[in-house]
C-alpha positions in Angstrom: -57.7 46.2 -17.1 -59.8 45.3 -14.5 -63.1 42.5 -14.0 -66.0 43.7 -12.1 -66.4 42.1 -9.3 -68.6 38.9 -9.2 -71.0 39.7 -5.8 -74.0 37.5 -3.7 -77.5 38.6 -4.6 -78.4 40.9 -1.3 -80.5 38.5 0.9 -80.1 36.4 4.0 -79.1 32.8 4.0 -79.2 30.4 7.1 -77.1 27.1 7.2 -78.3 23.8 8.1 -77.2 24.0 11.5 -78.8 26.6 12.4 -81.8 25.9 11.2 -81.7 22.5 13.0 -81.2 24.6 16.1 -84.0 26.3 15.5 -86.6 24.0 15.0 -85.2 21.5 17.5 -83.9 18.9 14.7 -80.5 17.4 13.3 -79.3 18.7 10.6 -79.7 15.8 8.7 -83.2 15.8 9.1 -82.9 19.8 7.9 -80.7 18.1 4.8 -83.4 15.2 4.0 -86.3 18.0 3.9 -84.2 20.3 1.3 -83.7 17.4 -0.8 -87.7 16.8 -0.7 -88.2 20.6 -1.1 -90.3 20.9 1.5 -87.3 23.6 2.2 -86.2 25.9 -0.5 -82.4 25.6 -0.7 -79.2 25.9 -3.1 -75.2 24.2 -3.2 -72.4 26.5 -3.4 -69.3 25.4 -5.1 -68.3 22.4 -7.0 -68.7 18.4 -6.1 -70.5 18.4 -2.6 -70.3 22.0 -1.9 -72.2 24.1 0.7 -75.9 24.1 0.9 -77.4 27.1 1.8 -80.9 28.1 2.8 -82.8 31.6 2.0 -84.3 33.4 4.6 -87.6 34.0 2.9 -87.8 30.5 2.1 -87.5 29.8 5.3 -90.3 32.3 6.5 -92.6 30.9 4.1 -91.5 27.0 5.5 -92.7 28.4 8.8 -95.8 30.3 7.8 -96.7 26.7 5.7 -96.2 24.6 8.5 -98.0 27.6 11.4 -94.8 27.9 13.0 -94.1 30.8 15.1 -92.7 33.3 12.3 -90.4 34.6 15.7 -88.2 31.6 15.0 -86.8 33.2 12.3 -85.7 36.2 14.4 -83.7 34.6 16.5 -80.7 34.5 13.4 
């Protein structure tokens, strides 16, 4: 007997780092805005996990703020 298969949702997600890297910040500062939600994200896994950043919340972060919406091409 087999389990289907447990998959992502089909969309884009951008780390931290990166995002730092694109908007010329640390990452902490990229951490302190996701806990303000000015930044959409979510944690993966248990205890501290992995936070992780949707694309199109991103794009709408840079559209907010009239940011160059090229940034998020650069991923």
């Amino acid at each position: 007997m087999s389990t289907p298969a447990t998959t992502m949702p089909s969309a884009e997600y951008l780390t931290a780092p990166q995002i730092a890297a694109l908007l010329e910040l640390s990452s902490e500062t990229v951490y302190r805005m996701a806990r303000s939600g000015v930044l959409s994200s979510y944690r993966v896994g248990n205890g501290r996990g992995l936070v992780r950043f949707p694309l199109d919340g991103f794009r709408a972060y840079l559209a907010a703020n009239h940011l160059p919406a090229a940034l998020a091409g650069h991923i």
